[in-house]
N, C-alpha and C positions, 0 to 999 in steps of 0.2 A: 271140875277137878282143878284144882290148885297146879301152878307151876313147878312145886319142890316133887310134888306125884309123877307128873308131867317129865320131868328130869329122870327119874327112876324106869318110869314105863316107858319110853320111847329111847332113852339113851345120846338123847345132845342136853347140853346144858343149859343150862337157865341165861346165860349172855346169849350162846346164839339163838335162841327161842323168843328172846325180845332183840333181837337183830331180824332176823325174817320177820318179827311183827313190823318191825321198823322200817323195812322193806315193802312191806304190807303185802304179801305174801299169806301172812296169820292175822285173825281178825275175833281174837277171843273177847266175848261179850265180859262185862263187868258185875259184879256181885255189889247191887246196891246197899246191901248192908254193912259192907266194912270195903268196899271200891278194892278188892281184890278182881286180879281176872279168875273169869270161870274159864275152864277150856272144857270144851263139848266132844264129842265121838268125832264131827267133822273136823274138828281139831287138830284131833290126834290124829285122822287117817289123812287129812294136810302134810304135819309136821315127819309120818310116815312116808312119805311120797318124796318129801323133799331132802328126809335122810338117804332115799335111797338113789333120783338123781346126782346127789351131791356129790356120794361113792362113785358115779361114772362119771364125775367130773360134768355134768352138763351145768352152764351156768346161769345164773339167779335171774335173769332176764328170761332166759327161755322160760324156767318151770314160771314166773310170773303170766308169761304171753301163753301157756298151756292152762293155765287157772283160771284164765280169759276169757279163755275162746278161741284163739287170733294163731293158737298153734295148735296143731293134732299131736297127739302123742307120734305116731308115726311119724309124719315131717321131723321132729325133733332126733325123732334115734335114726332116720336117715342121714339129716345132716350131720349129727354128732359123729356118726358112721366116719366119713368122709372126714372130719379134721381130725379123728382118732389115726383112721390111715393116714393123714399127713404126718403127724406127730413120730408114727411110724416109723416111716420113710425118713425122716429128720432123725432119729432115734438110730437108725442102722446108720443113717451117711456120719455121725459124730460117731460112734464104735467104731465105722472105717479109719477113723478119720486118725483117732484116739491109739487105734491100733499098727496105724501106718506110724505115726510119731515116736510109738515105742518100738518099731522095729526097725527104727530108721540107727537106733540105740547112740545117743545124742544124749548130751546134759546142755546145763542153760548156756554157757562159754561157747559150744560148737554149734548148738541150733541155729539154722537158719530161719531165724525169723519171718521175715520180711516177706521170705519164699514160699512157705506156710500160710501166711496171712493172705498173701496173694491168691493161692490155691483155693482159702478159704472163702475169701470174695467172689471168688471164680462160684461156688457153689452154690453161695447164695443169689447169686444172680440166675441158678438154674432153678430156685426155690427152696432148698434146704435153707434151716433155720436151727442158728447155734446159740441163739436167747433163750431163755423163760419167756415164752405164752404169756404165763400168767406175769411178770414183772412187769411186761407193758401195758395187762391191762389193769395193774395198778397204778402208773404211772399216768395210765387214763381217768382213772379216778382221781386221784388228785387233784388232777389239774382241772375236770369239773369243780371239786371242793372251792378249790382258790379263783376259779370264775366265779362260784355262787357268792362267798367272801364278800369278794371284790365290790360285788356290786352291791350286799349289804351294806359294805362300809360308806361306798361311795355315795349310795341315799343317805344314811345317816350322816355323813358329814356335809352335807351339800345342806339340810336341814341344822345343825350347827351354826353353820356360816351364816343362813338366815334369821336366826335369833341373835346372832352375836353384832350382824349390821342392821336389825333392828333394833338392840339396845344401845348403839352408839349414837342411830339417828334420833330417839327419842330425847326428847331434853331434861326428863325425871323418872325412867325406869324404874319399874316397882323391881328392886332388885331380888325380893324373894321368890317373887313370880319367875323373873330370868333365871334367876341361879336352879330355881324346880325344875324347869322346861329345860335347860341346859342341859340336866343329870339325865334327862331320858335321852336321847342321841351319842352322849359319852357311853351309858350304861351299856346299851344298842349295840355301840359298836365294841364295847368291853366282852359284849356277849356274843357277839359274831365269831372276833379272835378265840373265845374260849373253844365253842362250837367246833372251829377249824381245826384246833389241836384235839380237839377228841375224837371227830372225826379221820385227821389224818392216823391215829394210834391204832384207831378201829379198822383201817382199809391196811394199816402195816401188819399188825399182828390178830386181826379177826377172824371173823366167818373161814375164813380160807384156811386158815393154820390148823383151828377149833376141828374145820370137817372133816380133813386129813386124817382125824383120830378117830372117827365114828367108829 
């Protein structure tokens, strides 16, 4: 089955259906005759499974370590269990929190700040959480991105340097041969940077926004 089919019958889109391939999560075989993916019934009842943890919010790691082996279904909706009630609990203590503030009937001139914030820190040191979850573990993401980057770049320019103090120390470099070799480690790291902004567009506005809609 074709991915536009694919789209229709399952109801996520064609980006995030090659984002869980890309995850490798999905593993649709290829149609030798024109290098289209096939998608199979295993497929589909994959791509069905991961619409429906994605609705409870379980995330893309687990159903990976569930695909596995390495998690049971069970472990998973128990642990999920457990940070739903956290969320919870964080969930009612911000409505408290939310609701004290407007009964307190205050505008920005009169609020005490300072004494608020304080309260608030107070809370969070008892475990309540007044962040987005999910913002940090983008911010988690990222900053693997810009590790993985880094250290693309850093090979490729470390290989740079090496052709470029080899073309000084030789006394007649075959300058076309340099300047070819050169273009592959420039190119490299042209395509590292590109990589990195696609990626980070993918982790801003991706998988996560897309499932929201299922």
């Amino acid at each position: 089955m074709k991915i536009n089919e694919v789209e229709q019958l399952i109801g996520i889109t064609k980006k995030n259906i090659r984002f869980y391939e890309q995850e490798g999560l999905l593993h649709p075989s290829r149609n030798l005759s024109n290098g289209y993916r096939d998608y199979s019934d295993e497929d589909l009842e994959a791509l069905r499974q991961i619409k429906l943890f994605r609705k409870l919010d379980i995330p893309l790691d687990e159903i990976s370590r569930m695909q596995k082996g390495s998690l049971t279904l069970e472990d998973c909706l128990r642990r999920h269990l457990i940070v739903l009630e956290r969320r919870q609990k964080n969930l009612e203590a911000n409505d408290a929190f939310c609701r004290q503030l407007l009964h307190l009937n205050v505008n920005l001139k009169t609020m005490q700040t300072q004494d608020l914030l304080t309260e608030m820190e107070t809370l969070e040191k008892g475990g309540t959480k007044f962040m987005d979850i999910q913002e940090k573990d983008k911010r988690q993401r990222k900053q693997s991105a810009y590790i993985g980057a880094l250290f693309g770049i850093l090979f490729m320019s470390v290989f740079l340097g090496i052709l470029l103090w080899g073309a000084v120390i030789e006394p007649h470099p075959p300058l076309p041969l340099i300047g070819g070799l050169t273009l592959l480690p420039v190119s490299g790291i042209l395509g590292t940077l590109y990589a990195l902004k696609e990626r980070i567009k993918e982790i801003e506005g991706g998988e996560l926004d897309e499932a929201s809609k299922y």
